[in-house]
Short mmCIF file of the C-alpha atoms (twelve columns), coordinates in Angstrom:
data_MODEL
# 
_entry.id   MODEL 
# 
loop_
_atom_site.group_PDB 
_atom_site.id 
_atom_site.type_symbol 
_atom_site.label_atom_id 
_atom_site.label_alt_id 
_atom_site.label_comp_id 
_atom_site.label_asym_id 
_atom_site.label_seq_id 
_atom_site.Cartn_x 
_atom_site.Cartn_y 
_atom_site.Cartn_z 
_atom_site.pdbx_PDB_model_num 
ATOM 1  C CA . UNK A 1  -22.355 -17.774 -17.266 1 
ATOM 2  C CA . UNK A 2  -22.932 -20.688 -15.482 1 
ATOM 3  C CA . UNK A 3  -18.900 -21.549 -15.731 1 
ATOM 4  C CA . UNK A 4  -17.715 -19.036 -14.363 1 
ATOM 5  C CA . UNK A 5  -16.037 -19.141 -11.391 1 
ATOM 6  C CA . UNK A 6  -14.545 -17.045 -8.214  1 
ATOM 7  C CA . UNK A 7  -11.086 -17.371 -9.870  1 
ATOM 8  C CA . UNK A 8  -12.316 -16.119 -13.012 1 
ATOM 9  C CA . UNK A 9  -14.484 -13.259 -11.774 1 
ATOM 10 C CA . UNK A 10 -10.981 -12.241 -9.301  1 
ATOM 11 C CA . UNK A 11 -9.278  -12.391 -12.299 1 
ATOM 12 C CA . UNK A 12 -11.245 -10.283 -14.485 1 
ATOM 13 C CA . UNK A 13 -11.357 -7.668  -11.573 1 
ATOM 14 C CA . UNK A 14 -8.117  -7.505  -11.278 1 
ATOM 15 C CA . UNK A 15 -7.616  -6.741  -14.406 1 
ATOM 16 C CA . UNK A 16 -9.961  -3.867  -14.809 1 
ATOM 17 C CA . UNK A 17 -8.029  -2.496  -11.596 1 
ATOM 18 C CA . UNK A 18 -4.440  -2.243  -13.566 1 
ATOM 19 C CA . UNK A 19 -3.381  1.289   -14.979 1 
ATOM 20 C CA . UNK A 20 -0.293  2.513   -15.896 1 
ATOM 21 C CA . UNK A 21 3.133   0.838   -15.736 1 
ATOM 22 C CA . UNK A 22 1.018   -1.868  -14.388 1 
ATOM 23 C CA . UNK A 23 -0.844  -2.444  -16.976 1 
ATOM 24 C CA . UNK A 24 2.158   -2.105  -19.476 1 
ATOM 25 C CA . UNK A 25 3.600   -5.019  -17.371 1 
ATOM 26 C CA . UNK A 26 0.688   -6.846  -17.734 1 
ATOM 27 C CA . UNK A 27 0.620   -6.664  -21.774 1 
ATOM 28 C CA . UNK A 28 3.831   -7.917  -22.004 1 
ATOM 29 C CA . UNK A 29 3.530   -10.820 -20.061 1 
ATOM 30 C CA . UNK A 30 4.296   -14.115 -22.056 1 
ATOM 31 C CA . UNK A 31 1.036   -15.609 -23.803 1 
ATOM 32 C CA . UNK A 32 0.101   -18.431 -21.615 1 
ATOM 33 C CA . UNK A 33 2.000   -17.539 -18.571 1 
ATOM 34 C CA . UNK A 34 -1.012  -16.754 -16.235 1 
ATOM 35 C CA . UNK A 35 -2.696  -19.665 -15.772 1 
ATOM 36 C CA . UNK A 36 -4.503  -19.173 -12.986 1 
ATOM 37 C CA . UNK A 37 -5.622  -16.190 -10.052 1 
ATOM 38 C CA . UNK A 38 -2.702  -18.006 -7.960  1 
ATOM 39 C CA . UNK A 39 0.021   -17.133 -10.705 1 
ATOM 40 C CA . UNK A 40 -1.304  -13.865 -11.473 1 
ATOM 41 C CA . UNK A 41 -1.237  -12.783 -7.991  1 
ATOM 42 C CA . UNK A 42 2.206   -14.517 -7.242  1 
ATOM 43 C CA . UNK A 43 3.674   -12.661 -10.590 1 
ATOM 44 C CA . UNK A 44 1.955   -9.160  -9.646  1 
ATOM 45 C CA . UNK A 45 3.857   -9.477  -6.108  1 
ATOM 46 C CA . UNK A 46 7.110   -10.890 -7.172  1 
ATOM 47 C CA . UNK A 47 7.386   -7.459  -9.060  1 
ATOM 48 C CA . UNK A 48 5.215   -4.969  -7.299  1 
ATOM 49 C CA . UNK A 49 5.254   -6.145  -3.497  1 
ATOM 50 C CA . UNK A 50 8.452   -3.941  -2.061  1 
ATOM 51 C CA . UNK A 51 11.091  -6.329  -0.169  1 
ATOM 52 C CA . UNK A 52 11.564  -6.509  3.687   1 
ATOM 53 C CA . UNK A 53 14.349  -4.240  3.353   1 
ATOM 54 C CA . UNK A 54 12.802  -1.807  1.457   1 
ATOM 55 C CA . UNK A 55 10.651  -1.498  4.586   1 
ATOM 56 C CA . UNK A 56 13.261  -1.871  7.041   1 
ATOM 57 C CA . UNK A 57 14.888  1.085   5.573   1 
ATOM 58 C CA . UNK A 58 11.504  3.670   5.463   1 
ATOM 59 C CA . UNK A 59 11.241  2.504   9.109   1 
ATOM 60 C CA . UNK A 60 14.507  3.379   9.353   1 
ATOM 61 C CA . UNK A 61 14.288  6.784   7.693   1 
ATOM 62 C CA . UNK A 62 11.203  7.782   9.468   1 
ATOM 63 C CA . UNK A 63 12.409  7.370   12.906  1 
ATOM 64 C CA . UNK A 64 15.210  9.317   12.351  1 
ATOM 65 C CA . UNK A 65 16.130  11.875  14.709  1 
ATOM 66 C CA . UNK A 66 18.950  14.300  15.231  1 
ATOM 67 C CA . UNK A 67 20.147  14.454  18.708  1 
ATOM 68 C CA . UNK A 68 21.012  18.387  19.572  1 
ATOM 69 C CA . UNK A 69 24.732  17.289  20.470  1 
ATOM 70 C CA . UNK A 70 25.269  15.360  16.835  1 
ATOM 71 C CA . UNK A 71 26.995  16.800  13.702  1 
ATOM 72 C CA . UNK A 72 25.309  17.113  10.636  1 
ATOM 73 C CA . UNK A 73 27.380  14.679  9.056   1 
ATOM 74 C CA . UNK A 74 26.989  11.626  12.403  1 
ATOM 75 C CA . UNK A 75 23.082  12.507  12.164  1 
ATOM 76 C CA . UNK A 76 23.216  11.560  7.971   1 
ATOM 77 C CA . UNK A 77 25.874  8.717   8.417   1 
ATOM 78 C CA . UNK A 78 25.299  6.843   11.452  1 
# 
């Protein structure tokens, strides 16, 4: 116990946190490809973390507003 460290504990708890598609995604990760808590957490964003635009457009949708004097169709396609 004694070798174990922060990186390996984070790790492990991690781990135990994954359900799901996400832990489907973890199983088929290459042998070998996590080397570290730094790669694992890089990996899990790259494909879990949603892009800027992605919340550029729910800011988008959730200030939407129809003004009483706009058509249906100007309020959907602005």
């Amino acid at each position: 116990i004694l070798d174990v460290t922060h990186e390996d504990v984070s790790v492990c708890l991690f781990l135990e946190t994954l359900q799901g598609p996400a832990a489907e995604w973890f199983q088929h990760l290459p042998a070998g490809s996590i080397t570290s808590w730094a790669t694992l957490r890089d990996t899990f964003e790259d494909r879990y973390k949603p892009s800027e635009d992605a919340f550029t457009l729910l800011s988008r949708i959730t200030h939407l507003k129809k003004e009483a004097n706009e058509t249906m169709r100007d309020y959907y396609h602005p």
